[in-house]
N, C-alpha and C positions, 0 to 999 in steps of 0.2 A: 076303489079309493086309491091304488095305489098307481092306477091309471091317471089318475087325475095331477095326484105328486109329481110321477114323471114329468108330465104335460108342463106343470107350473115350473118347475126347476128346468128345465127346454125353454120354456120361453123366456127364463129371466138371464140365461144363459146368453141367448142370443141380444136381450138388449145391453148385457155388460159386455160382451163385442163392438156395437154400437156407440154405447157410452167410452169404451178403450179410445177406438179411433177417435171421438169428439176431444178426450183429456191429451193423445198425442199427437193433436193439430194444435190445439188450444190455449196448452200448458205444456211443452214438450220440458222446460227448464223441473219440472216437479218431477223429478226423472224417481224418487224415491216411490212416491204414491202412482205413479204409472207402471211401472214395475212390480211393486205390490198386487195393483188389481190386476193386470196381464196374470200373473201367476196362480194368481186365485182363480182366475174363470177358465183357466187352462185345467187347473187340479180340476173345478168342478164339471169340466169337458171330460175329463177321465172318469170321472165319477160317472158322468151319465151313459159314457159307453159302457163301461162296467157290471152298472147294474141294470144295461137292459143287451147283455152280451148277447143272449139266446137269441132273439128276436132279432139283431143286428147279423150275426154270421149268417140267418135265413136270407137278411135281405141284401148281403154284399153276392149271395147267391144267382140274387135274379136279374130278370133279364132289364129294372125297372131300373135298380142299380147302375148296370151298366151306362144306363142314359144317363142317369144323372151323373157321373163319372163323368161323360163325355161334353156334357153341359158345365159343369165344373171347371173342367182343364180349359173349356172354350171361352169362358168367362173370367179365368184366373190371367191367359191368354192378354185377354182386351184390357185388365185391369193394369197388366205391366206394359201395356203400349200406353196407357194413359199416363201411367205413370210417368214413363221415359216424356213424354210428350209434356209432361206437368214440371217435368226437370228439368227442360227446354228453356220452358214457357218463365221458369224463375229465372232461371240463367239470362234468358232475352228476355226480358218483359216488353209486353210493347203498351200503349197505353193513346188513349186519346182524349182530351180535354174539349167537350161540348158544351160549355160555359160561354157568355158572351164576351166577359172580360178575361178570358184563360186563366181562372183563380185556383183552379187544380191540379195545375201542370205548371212546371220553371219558365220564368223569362228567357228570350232568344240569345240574351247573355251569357246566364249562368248556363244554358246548353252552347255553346261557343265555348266558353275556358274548359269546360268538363272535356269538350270534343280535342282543344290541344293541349290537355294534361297528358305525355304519354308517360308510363311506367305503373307500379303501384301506389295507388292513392286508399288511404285508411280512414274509415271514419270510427272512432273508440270512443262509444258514448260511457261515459260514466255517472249511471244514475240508479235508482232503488227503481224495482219493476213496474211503478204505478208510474212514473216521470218517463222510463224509457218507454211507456205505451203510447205517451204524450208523442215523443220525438219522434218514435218511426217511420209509421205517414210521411211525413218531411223528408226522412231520409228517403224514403222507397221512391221518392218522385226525383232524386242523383243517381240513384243504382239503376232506375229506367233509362236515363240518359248513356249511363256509362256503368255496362253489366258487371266490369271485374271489380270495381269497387270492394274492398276485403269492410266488411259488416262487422262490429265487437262490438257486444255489452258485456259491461262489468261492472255486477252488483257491488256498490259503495260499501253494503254492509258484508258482503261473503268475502270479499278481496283488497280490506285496508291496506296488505302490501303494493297493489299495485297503484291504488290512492296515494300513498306515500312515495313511490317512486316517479309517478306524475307530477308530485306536487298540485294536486286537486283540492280548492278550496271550497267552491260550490257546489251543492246535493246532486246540481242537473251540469253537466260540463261535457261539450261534446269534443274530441282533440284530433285535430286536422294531422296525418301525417303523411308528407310527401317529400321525396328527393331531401331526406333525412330532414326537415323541415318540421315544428310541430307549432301550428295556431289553438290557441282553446275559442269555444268559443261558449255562452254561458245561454245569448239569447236565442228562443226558439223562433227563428224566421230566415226566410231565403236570403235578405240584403244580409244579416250577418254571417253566416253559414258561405256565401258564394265569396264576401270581402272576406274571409278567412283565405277560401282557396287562390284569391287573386294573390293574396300576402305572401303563402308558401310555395307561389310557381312564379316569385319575383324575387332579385336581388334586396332591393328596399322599396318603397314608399316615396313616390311623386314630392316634393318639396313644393310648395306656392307659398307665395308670399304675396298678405294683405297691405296694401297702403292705407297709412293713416295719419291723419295730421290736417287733413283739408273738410273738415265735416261730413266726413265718410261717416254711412250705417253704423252702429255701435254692433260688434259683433257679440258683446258677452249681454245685449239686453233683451229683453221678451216683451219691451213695449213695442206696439203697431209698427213702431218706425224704425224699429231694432232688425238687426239681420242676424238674430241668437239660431233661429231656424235652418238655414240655410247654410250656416256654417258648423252646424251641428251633422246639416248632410253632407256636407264636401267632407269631412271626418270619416263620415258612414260608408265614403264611398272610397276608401281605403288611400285619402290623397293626406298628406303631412303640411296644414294650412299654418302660419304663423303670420302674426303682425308684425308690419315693421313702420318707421319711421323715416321718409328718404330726406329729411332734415338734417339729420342727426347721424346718418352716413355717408361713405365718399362712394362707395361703390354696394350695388345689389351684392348679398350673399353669393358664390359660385353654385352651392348644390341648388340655387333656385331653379324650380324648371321652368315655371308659370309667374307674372306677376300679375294681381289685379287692384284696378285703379277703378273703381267702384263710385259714381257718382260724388266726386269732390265737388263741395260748395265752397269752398275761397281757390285763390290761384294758385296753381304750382309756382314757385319760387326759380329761375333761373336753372342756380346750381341744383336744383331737383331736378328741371328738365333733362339737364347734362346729364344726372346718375342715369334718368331711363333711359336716355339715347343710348347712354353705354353699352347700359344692358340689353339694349334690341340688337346695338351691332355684334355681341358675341354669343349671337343664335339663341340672347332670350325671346321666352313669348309672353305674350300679355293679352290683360281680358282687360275692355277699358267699357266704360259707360259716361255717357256725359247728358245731362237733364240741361231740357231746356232751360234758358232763362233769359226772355224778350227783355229785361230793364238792362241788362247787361251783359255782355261775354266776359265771365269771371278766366275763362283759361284761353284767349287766344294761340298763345304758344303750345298749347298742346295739343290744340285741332293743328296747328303746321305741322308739327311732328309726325301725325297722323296721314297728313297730307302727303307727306316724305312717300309713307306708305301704302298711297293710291285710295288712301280710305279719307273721306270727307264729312266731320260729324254737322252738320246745319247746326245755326240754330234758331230754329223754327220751333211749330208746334203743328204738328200730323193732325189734321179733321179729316174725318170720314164719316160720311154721313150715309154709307150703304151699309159699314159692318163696325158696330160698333157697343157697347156694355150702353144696356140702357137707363136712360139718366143722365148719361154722358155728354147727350147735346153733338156725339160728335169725335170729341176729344179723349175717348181711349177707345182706340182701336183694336177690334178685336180679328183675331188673325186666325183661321184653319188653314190656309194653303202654303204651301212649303217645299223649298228648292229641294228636289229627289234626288239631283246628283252629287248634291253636298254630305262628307259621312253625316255633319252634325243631327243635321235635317232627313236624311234619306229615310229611315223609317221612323220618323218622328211622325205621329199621328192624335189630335187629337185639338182645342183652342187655348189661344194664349192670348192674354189682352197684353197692352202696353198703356199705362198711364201717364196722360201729360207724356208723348215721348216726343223726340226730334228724328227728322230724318236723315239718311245717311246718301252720301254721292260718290257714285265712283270716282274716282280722279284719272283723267287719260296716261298710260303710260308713259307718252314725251313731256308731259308736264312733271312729273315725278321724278325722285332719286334712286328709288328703285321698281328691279324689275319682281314680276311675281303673278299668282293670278285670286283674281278678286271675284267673289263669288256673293252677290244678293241673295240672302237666306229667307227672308219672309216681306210682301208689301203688303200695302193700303189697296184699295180699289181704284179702278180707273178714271180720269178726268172725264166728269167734271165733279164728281161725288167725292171724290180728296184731293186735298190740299195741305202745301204745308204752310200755317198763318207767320205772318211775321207782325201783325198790327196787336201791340200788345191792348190798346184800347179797345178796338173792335172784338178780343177777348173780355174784357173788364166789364165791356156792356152786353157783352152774350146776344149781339148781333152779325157773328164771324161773317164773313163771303169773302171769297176768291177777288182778289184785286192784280187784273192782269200787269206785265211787269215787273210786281212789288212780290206776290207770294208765288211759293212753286208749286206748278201743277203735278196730280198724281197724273200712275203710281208712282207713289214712293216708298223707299225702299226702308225699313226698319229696324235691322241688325243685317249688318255683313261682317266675310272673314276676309281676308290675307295670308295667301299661302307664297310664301318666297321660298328662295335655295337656303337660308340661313334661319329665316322663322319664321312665325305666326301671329296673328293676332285675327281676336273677334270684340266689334264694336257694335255698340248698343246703343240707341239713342236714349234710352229711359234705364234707370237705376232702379226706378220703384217696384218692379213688376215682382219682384222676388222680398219683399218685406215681410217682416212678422205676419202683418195684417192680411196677408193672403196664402197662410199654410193650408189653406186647404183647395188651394188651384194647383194642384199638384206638377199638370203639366207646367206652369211658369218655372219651377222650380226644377223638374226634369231640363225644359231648356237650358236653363243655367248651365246644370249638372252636365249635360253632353257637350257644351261648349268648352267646358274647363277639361273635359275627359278629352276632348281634341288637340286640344294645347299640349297637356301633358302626354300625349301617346298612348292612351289608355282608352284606346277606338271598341276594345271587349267591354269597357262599363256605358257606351252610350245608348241610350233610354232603360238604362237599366230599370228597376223596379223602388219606389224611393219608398223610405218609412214611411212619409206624410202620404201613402196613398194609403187608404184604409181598406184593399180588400183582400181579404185572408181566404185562403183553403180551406171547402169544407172538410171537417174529420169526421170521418165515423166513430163514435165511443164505442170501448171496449163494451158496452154491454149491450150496446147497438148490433156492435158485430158479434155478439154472443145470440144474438135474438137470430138473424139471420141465420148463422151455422146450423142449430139445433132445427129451425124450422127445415132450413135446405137439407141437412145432411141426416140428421136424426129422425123427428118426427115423420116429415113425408116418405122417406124409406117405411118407415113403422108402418106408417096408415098402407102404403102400398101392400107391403107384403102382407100385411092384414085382409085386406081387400081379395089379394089374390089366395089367399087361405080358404075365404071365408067361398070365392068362387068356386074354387077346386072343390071343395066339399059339398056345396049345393050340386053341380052337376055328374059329384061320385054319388051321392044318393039317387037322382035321379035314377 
């Protein structure tokens, strides 16, 4: 009987060892109840040499001892090289993302700013322990990019002073701190979390200013034809958008960095034109878009102006009858191919249609005012399959064809930029492609986004990762990854050492 005691009190021994190590991987912060059972299974480790001393002094005697000594130290050995190797491996983590759309691992962006962050960068989550379970994940995929990252949590409930010294109003608050710099940031996702880090390893925030006054997109609306979306991203993507009215002033703001003139439906005004000319010749830049419109050219003067700038907006209407959204007939062309030596376009991957758009012409340098280099960003397909229409009739009756002379032949070109010594500009034939009614073409909306991130010199946000894409990181739940430890770490140890118990003793009978 008391054989058998031993036995039981031995093996329960050895799975509170077992369950130790699970509670401090697991639960290391429960430092009260892990120290408790450590001490307990320690006393009852005394207890069991104790009361079977006799029988133990014979066998630290033999000669069976000695091996298992020797096996011991060899194995205690290998556990501290794994270990060093395991402090390594946290220290560098390295990781690979074999996903098709990299949903598990950071955009080429947010690893870019990570890579010229130099000094100590903080991430101090302040959340209750079921929220920072939520956020970690998240963070572990920054600390992979960039190991010395300093890691804090701080339970809301255990440490109101330092909530209070934060000034922390939200349950879940993560606080960016860099180059004495501190961003909160509240949402769990990469685009807010990376526009945090962009915030605190800059002076300020990119200034642009929206034109309004010529039946430009309504920015604050969320009907189809509203541009509430897209200005909701330029926000996201850490740029300082304001409306302005060049009516109603003599000159563009100074801190402007960007201005965009966004598909205007009546004319620019004279003294309008004068305020932009102002402001292109004192090294502003501008994002312009200009929509067909065969009944009439509502803005002549501001295709000259453009002209000035080697850029030529037609106004025509692009058919392409090889690559095109179908249903179109034609008339929104759809684009996968893209200038690779341009930053905007260089690793831009992916389709973008253009509705209703016009196309764009270079302008020869001796015909121009100024010098600079002109760069075609995406075209149509080749003649004879596009064309750009000019017959607005042969539109009306939805019988278009190529009418030599009169319409121009592809390819033609559909957003180009303007790089001079003094600025910039990217010109768009089509306004619509970025409207409410297409938040879910992601890439149209990324194009935008990289064109305005060129203007303003912010070449680390271009194809960043936009809200309006909808594909998140899988997480493991905490009780997912509760499942796995105990199978990996607990149980199959068990079953082994069982296994190899139950062999030993079949073949000591034999």
């Amino acid at each position: 009987m008391k054989q058998w005691y031993n036995l039981l009190l031995f093996v329960i021994n050895i799975i509170l060892y077992f369950v130790l190590i699970a509670l401090w991987i697991s639960i290391p912060d429960e430092l009260a109840l892990d120290i408790a059972l450590t001490v307990f299974n320690l006393m009852l480790t005394l207890v069991l040499v104790y009361m079977n001393r006799e029988r133990l002094s014979q066998y630290y005697m033999s000669q069976q001892f000695k091996k298992l000594t020797e096996t011991l130290v060899s194995v205690f050995l290998i556990f501290c090289l794994l270990g060093v190797a395991n402090y390594w491996a946290y220290k560098h983590p390295l990781q690979s993302d074999l996903t098709a759309y990299k949903m598990n691992s950071l955009s080429d962006q947010s690893v870019s700013i990570l890579q010229k962050m130099k000094g100590e960068l903080k991430f101090k989550l302040f959340a209750r322990k079921q929220e920072s379970m939520l956020w970690m994940p998240l963070i572990e995929f920054y600390r992979a990019v960039k190991s010395d990252i300093v890691i804090e949590k701080v339970d809301i409930d255990v440490r109101p002073d330092l909530v209070a010294d934060y000034h922390i109003t939200d349950a879940a608050t993560l606080v960016l701190e860099y180059n004495g710099k501190r961003q909160y940031v509240t949402e769990r996702d990469e685009l807010n979390i990376t526009n945090g880090l962009i915030k605190i390893s800059r002076s300020s925030d990119p200034v642009v200013y929206f034109i309004q006054g010529h039946g430009e997109g309504d920015l604050s609306s969320a009907e189809n034809d509203g541009l509430k979306f897209i200005f909701e991203a330029i926000k996201n993507s850490a740029v300082d958008v304001r409306p302005l009215s060049l009516a109603s002033t003599q000159e563009i703001p100074f801190d402007a960095k960007t201005v965009i003139l966004w598909g205007p439906k009546s004319a620019l005004q004279p003294s309008e034109i004068k305020v932009l000319q102002r402001f292109l010749e004192r090294k502003g830049n501008l994002l312009v878009a200009l929509d067909p419109d065969l009944n009439q050219d509502m803005n002549p003067e501001l295709r000259a102006l453009l002209r000035k700038y080697r850029l030529n907006i037609r106004n025509d209407l692009v058919i392409d009858q090889k690559s095109f959204v179908n249903g179109s007939n034609g008339s929104i062309p759809l684009v996968e191919t893209f200038n690779k030596e341009q930053a905007i376009t260089q690793k831009f991957k992916g389709q973008v249609f253009f509705p209703l758009t016009a196309s764009i012409e270079e302008v020869p340098e001796q015909l121009s005012q100024k010098k600079g280099k002109v760069s075609m960003l995406a075209s149509s397909s080749l003649f004879p399959e596009s064309w750009g229409e000019t017959d607005i009739k042969e539109i009306a009756e939805q019988r278009v064809q190529y009418n030599a002379g009169k319409d121009h032949p592809g390819p033609l070109n559909l957003f180009a930029s303007y790089e001079g010594e003094r600025n910039k500009i990217v010109a768009f034939g089509n306004s619509q492609f970025v409207l409410n009614a297409y938040l879910k073409f992601g890439k149209n909306y990324a194009l935008f986004l990289n064109s305005l991130s060129w203007l303003v010199d912010e070449d680390r946000l271009i194809s960043f990762n936009l809200p309006i894409v909808q594909n998140e990181p899988v997480f493991i739940s905490q009780q997912q990854m509760g499942i796995v430890f105990y199978f990996s770490v607990l149980f199959s140890p068990l079953i082994l050492i069982g296994l190899s118990i139950f062999m030993y003793r079949r073949r000591r009978d034999k």
